[in-house]
C-alpha positions in Angstrom: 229.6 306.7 46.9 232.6 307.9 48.9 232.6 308.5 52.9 233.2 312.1 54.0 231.7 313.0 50.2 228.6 311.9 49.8 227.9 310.2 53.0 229.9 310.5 56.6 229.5 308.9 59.7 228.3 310.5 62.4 227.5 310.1 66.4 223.5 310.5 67.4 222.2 310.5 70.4 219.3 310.5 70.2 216.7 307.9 71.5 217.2 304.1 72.5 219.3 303.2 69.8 222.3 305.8 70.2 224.5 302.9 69.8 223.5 302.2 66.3 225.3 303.1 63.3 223.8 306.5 61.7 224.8 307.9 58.6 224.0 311.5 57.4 223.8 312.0 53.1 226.1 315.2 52.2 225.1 315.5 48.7 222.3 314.2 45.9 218.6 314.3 46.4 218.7 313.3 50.0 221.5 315.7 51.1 221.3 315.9 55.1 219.1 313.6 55.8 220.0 310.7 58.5 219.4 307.5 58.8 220.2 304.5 61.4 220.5 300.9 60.6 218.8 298.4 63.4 219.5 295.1 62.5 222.2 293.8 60.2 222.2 289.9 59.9 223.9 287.8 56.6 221.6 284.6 55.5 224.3 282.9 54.1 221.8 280.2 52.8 220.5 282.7 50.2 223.7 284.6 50.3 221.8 287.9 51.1 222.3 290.4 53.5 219.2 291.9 55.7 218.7 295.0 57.6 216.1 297.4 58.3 216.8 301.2 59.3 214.9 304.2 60.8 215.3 308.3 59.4 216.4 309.8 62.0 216.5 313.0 60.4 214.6 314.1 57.3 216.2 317.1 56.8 213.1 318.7 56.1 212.4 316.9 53.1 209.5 314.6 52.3 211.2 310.7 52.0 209.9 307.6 53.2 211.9 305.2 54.4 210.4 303.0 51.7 211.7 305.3 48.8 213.4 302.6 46.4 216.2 305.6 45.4 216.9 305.7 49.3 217.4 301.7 50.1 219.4 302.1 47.1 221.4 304.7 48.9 221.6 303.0 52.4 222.2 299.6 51.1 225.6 300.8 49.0 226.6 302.6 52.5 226.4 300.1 54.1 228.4 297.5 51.8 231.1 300.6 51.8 231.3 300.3 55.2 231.4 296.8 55.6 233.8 296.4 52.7 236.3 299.4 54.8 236.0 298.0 58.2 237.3 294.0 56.3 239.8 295.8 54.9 241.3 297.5 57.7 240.5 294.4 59.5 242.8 292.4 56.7 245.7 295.3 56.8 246.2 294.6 60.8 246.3 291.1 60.2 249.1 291.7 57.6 250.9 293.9 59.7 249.9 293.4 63.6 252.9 295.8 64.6 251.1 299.0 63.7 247.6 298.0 62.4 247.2 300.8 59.4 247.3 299.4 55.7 249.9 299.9 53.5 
């Protein structure tokens, strides 16, 4: 999945949690539906990552937030954004002087 293809970031401010990451789906079987993670923690004992998120937005459609194609969905967004955000973290530590990668 690519940002700004199938999935893009986006600002909601909607309820208590406006401060939480929300992504909206721009294509496939969930296309404009919105979610928000809550809680993101690593148990590096069992080498898993856990988080839990809300639909924000169904766009309409009928999905459950326990819809296995969906955690599917969320769970690859959210590595891709992990994964982005270590990678521009690792280009500014490479090159402090202007902080974009190469």
């Amino acid at each position: 999945m690519k940002e700004n293809v199938d999935y893009k970031l986006i600002e909601w401010n909607a309820g208590e949690n406006s401060d939480h990451w929300t992504v909206e789906f721009l294509s496939g079987d969930f296309k404009g539906v919105k979610i928000q993670y809550g809680t993101i923690s690593i148990d590096e004992e069992n080498d898993t990552m856990n988080f839990n998120y809300d639909i924000v937005d169904n766009n309409g459609l009928d999905v459950q937030e326990n819809n296995v194609i969906l955690i599917s969905l969320v769970k690859t967004v959210l590595n891709n954004v992990l994964s982005d955000a270590l990678d521009l973290m690792e280009a500014q530590h490479e090159n402090p002087n202007n902080g974009t990668p190469r």
